[in-house]
C-alpha positions in Angstrom: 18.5 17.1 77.9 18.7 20.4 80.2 21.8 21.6 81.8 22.7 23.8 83.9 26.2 25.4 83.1 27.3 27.1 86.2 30.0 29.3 85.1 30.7 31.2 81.8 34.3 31.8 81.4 36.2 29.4 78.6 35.8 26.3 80.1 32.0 26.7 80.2 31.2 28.5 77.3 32.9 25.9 75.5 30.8 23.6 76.9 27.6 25.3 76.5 28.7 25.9 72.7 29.3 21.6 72.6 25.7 21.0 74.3 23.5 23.8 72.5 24.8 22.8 69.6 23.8 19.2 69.5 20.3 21.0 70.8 20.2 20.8 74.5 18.1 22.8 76.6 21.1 24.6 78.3 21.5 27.2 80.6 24.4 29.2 82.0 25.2 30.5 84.9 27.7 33.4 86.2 27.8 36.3 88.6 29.4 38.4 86.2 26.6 39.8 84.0 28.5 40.5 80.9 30.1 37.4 80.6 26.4 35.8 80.7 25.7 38.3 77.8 28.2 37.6 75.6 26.9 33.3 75.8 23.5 34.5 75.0 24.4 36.8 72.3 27.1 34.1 70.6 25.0 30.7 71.5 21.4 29.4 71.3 21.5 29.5 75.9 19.5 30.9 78.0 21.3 33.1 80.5 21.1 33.7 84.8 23.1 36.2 86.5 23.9 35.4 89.8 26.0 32.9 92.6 25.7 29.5 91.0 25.5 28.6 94.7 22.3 30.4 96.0 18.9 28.5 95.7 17.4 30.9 94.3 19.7 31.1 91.3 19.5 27.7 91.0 15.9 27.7 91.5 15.4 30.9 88.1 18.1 28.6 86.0 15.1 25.6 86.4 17.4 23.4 88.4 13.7 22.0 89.6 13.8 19.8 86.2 17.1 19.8 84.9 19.1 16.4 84.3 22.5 17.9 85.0 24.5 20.6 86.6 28.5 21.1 85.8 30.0 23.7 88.3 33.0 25.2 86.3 33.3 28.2 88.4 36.7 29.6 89.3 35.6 29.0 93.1 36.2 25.3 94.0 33.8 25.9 97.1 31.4 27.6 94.9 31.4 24.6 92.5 31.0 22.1 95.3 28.3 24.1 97.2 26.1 24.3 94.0 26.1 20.8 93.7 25.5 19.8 97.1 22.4 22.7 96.9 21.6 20.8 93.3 21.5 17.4 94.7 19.2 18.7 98.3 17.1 20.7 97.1 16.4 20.2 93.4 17.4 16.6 93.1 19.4 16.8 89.8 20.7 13.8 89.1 24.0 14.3 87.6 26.4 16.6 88.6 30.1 17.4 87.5 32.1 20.1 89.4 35.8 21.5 88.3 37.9 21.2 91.4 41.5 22.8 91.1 42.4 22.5 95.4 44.7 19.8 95.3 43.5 19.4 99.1 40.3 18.2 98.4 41.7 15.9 95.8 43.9 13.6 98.4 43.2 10.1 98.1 42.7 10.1 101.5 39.5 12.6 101.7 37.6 10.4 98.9 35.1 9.9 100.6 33.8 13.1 100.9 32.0 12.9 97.6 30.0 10.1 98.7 26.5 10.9 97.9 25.6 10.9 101.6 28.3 13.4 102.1 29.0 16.3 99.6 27.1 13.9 96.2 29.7 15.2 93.2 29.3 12.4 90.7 32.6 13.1 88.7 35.0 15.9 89.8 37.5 17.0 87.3 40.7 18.3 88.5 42.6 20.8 85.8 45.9 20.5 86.8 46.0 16.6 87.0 44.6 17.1 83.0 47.6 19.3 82.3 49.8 16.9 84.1 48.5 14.0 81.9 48.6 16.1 78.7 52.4 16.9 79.3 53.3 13.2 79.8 51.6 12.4 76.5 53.3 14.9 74.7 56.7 13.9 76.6 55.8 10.3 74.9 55.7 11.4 71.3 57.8 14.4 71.1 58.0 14.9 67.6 54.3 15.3 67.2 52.8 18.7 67.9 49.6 17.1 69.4 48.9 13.6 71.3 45.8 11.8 72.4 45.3 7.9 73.6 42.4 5.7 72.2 41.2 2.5 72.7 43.1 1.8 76.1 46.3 2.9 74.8 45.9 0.6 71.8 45.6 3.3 69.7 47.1 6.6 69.2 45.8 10.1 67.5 49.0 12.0 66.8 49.4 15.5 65.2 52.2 15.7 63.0 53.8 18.8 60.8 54.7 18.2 57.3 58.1 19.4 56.7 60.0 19.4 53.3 61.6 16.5 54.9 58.9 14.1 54.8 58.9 11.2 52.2 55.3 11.4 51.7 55.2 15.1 51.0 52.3 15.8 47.6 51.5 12.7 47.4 47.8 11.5 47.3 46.1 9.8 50.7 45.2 6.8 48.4 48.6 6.1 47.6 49.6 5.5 51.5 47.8 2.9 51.6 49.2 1.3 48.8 52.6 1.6 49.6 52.6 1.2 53.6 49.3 -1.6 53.2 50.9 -2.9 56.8 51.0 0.5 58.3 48.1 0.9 60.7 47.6 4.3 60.0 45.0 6.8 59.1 45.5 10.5 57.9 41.7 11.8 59.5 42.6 15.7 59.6 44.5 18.3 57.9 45.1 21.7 59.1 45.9 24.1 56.1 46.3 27.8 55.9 43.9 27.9 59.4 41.4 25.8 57.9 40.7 22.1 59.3 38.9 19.6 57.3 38.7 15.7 56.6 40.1 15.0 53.9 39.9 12.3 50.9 41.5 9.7 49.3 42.8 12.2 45.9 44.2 14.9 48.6 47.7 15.7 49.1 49.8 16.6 52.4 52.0 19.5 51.1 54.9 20.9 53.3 53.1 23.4 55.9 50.2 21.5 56.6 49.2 20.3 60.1 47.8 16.8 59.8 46.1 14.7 62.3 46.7 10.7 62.3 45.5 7.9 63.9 47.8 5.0 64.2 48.1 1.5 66.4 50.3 1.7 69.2 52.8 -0.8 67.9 53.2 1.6 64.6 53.7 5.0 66.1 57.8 5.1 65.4 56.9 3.9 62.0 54.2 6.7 61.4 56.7 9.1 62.5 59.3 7.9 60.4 57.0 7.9 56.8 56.5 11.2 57.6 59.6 12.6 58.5 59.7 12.4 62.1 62.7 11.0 64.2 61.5 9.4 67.8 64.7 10.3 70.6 64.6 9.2 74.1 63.8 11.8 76.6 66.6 11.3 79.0 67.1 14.9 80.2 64.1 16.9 81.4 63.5 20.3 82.1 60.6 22.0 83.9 59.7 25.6 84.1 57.6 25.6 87.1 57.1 24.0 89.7 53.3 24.0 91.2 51.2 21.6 91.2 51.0 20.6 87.3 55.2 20.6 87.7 55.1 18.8 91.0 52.8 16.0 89.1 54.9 15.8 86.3 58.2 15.2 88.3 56.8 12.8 90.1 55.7 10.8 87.3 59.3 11.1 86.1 60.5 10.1 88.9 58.2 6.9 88.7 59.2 5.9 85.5 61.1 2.8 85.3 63.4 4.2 83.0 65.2 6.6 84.2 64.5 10.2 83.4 67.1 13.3 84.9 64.3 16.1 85.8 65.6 19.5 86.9 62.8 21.8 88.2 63.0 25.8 88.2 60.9 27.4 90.0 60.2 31.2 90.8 58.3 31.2 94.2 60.2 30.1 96.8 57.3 28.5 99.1 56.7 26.4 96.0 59.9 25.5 95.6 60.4 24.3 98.7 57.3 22.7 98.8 59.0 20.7 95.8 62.2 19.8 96.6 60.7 18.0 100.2 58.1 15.9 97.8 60.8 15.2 95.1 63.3 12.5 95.8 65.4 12.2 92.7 64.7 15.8 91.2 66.4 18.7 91.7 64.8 21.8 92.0 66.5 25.1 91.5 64.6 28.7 93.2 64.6 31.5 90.2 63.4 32.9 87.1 62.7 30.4 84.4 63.8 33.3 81.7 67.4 33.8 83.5 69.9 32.6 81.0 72.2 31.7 83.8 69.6 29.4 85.9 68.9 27.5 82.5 72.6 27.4 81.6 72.7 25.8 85.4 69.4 23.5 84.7 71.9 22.0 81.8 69.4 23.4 79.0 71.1 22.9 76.2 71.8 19.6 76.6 68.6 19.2 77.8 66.3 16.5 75.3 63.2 18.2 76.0 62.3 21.6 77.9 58.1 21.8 79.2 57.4 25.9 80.4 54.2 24.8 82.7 53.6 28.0 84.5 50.8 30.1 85.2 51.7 33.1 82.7 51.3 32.2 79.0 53.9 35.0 78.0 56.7 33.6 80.9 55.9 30.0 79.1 56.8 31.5 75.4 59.8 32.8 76.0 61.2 30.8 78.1 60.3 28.1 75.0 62.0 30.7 73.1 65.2 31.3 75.2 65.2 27.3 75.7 65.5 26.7 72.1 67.9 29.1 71.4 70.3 27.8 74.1 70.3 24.1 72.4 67.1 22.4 73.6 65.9 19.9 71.3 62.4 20.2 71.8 60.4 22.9 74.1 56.5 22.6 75.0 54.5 25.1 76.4 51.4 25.7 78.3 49.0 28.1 76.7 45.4 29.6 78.2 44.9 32.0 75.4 44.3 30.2 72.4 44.8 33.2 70.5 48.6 33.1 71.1 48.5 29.2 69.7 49.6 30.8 65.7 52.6 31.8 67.0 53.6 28.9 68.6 55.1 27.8 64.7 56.8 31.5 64.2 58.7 31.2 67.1 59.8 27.8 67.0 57.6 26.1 69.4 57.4 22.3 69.1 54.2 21.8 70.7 52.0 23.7 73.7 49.2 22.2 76.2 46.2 23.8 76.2 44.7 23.6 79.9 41.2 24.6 78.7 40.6 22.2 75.7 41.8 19.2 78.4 39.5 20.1 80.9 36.7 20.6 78.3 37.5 17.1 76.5 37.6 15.7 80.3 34.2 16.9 81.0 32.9 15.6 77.4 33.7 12.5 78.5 31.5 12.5 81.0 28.3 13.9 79.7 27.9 12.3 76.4 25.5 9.8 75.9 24.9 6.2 76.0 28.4 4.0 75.2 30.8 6.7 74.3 34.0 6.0 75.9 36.4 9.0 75.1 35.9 12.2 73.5 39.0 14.6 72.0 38.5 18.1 71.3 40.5 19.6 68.6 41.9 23.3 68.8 39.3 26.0 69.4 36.5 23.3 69.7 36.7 23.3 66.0 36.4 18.8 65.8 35.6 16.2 68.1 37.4 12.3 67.9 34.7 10.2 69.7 35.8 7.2 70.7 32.1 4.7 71.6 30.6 1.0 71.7 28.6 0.0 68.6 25.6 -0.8 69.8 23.0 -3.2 68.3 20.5 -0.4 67.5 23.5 2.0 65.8 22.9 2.1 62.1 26.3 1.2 61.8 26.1 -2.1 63.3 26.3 -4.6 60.1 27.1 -2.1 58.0 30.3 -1.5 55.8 32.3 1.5 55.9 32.0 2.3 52.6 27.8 2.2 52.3 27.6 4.1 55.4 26.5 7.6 54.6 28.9 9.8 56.6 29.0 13.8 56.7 31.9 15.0 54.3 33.6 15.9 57.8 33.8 12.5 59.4 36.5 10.0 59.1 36.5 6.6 60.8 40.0 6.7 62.3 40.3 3.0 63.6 38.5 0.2 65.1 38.7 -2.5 67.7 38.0 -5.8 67.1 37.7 -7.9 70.6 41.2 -6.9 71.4 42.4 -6.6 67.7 42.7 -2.7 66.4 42.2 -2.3 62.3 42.8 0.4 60.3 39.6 0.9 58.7 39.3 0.5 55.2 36.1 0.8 53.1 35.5 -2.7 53.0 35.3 -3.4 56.7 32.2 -4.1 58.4 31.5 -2.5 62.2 29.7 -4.9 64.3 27.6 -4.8 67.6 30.3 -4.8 70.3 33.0 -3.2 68.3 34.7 0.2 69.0 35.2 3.1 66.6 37.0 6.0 66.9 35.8 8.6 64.5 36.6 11.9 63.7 34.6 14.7 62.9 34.2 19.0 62.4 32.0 20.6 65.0 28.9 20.5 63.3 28.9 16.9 62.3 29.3 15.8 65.8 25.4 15.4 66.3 25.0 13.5 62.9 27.8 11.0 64.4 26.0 10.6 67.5 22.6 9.8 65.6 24.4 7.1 63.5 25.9 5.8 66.9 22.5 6.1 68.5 24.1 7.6 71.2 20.8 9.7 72.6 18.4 6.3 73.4 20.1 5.6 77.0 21.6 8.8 78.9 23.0 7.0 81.4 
């Protein structure tokens, strides 16, 4: 497949480092010359310096036979005008553009993606990602990560072993045969840095970060075997208060059971802008870090605190100052993913990355044939793929156990009709069934072969 990746900041490269990978014919885009260097020097891309939007940039990237465009730009305009100049005058059939403007999001202006108007095929918005990702998290607060599967039927959860938890050194295998109604999975562990899948003889020891995918019905179980308690998020506090804030305390506000949401936020325009759209919030103008405003905001009797401003730094330690003041649980929103191993020293429960949701987001959209969902994990470093079995997958008719998986692939669940299993190694995947399977980076082309993914792009 050839793609044109307009746009090499994170967001692109990560998705240029997805598609080469899986050996796509990718190029990438971006005005800014060095950043074009450093994708061709770290990836297997070819490389265009110049405005994604011009023709003739377009034209050098070989938009004349490519199967897809993806505008991730940090110019909304720019991303829409390159697909509008990718549809008209190349013809490219597919294209994905990044659009952060809540403006041009409005329900009401839908129509101006129409193909006969401004032809975006899927438009992902950032914020409403981050907004989404923050709810999640707000619905499992003891887990350090969240993901939905399967329509909500299933749930990938991220969970810290602490000396507290009843299953600490003992072996995968033995889960099963103590909890064998749990449906739950262990498909990831996250020790000393490292990430891996792991087997049936290994351990969780206190420190590691593991990864588990459970049914819906079982998460406060899962949590409780391993040492998690659930508490109801009665009292909400959020540190900022644009558009990812605003989103949030409006879904709060929607909730039929009720949630008290305080809002802080520094700009006063924004503010504003809040408390008018707000009904049953209330929104205080100042400093998210002033002791005095939090005091005010009722922090430390606060059930959870969510730092969802546009500084990574201001998000820390106001986690920080949060925590110490009493606040049961604090999560923060972090761009630079090199910040993410401090999150544990300084007593952060959890943290949103806004990159890794918009790249998952725009996964989802350009993979092939019947996937359904796909996850990335931390620094792009896994994938959970949720997809269709389809007749001509090896899998179909085969059981888990004679199916020759990469040593970093896990089946996490399956669906049934409307019935979710935890998979064992005697269960057999059908046509028509859905799996949900984990698995590191370089696997992820192995376990689209085996799903016979590649036959039917769209």
């Amino acid at each position: 497949m050839k793609v044109i990746i307009c746009g090499a900041g994170q967001v692109g490269w990560q998705i240029a480092r997805h598609l080469s990978g899986e050996r796509n014919d990718v190029t990438v885009v971006d005005s800014d010359p060095d950043l074009v260097r450093r994708a061709t020097d770290s990836l297997d891309v070819q490389g265009i310096a110049g405005f994604a939007s011009h023709p003739e940039t377009l034209d050098r990237a070989g938009a004349q036979d490519a199967e897809m465009v993806i505008a991730a730009t940090y110019s909304d305009e720019v991303n829409m005008v390159t697909c509008q100049v990718a549809h008209s005058v190349f013809g490219v059939n597919r294209k994905i553009a990044r659009v952060r403007s809540q403006s041009y999001l409005e329900a009401i202006y839908s129509d101006l993606y129409r193909r006969d108007h401004m032809p975006i095929d899927v438009v992902i918005s950032p914020e409403r990602e981050v907004a989404a990702a923050a709810l999640q998290r707000l619905s499992a607060p003891a887990a350090f990560d969240t993901e939905i599967f399967m329509d909500g039927q299933a749930h990938l959860l991220g969970i810290t072993i602490e000396e507290k938890c009843p299953v600490v050194n003992t072996p995968l295998r033995q889960l099963t045969d103590l909890f064998s109604t749990l449906r739950a999975t262990v498909v990831a562990v996250r020790r000393e840095g490292s990430l891996f899948a792991p087997e049936a003889k290994d351990q969780l020891f206190v420190g590691d970060d593991c990864y588990v995918f459970c049914h819906a019905d079982d998460i406060s179980r899962t949590m409780e075997i391993f040492g998690k308690t659930q508490t109801k998020q009665e009292r909400v506090v959020l540190v900022g208060g644009g558009n990812v804030g605003l989103a949030v305390a409006q879904a709060m506000e929607g909730r039929k059971q009720r949630v008290r949401t305080k809002v802080i936020e520094k700009n006063r325009h924004c503010a504003e802008r809040a408390a008018e759209a707000l009904e049953r919030t209330i929104v205080l103008n100042g400093d998210g870090l002033d002791a005095g405003l939090l005091a005010e905001a009722g922090i430390s009797r606060a059930d959870a605190m969510l730092a969802i401003t546009d500084d990574d730094k201001t998000n820390m330690l106001a986690c920080v100052r949060a925590k110490s003041e009493g606040c049961a649980y604090v999560i923060a929103l972090i761009n630079d993913p090199t910040l993410v191993p401090l999150m544990t020293p300084l007593g952060i429960d959890a943290y949103i990355n806004p990159r890794a949701t918009t790249v998952s987001s725009i996964l989802r959209h350009i993979r092939h044939g019947r996937v359904r969902a796909v996850y990335s994990i931390g620094d792009a470093e896994a994938e959970v793929i949720e997809a269709e079995v389809l007749s001509t997958s090896p899998l179909a008719g085969s059981r888990i156990s004679d199916i020759e998986f990469p040593e970093g692939v896990l089946v996490g669940a399956v669906r049934k009709g409307n019935e979710v299993i935890r998979p064992m190694g005697s269960t057999r995947i059908d046509e028509g069934d859905v799996v949900a399977i984990f698995a590191l980076a370089e696997d992820v082309p192995e376990v689209e072969r085996l799903m016979q993914v590649s036959i039917d792009f769209f």
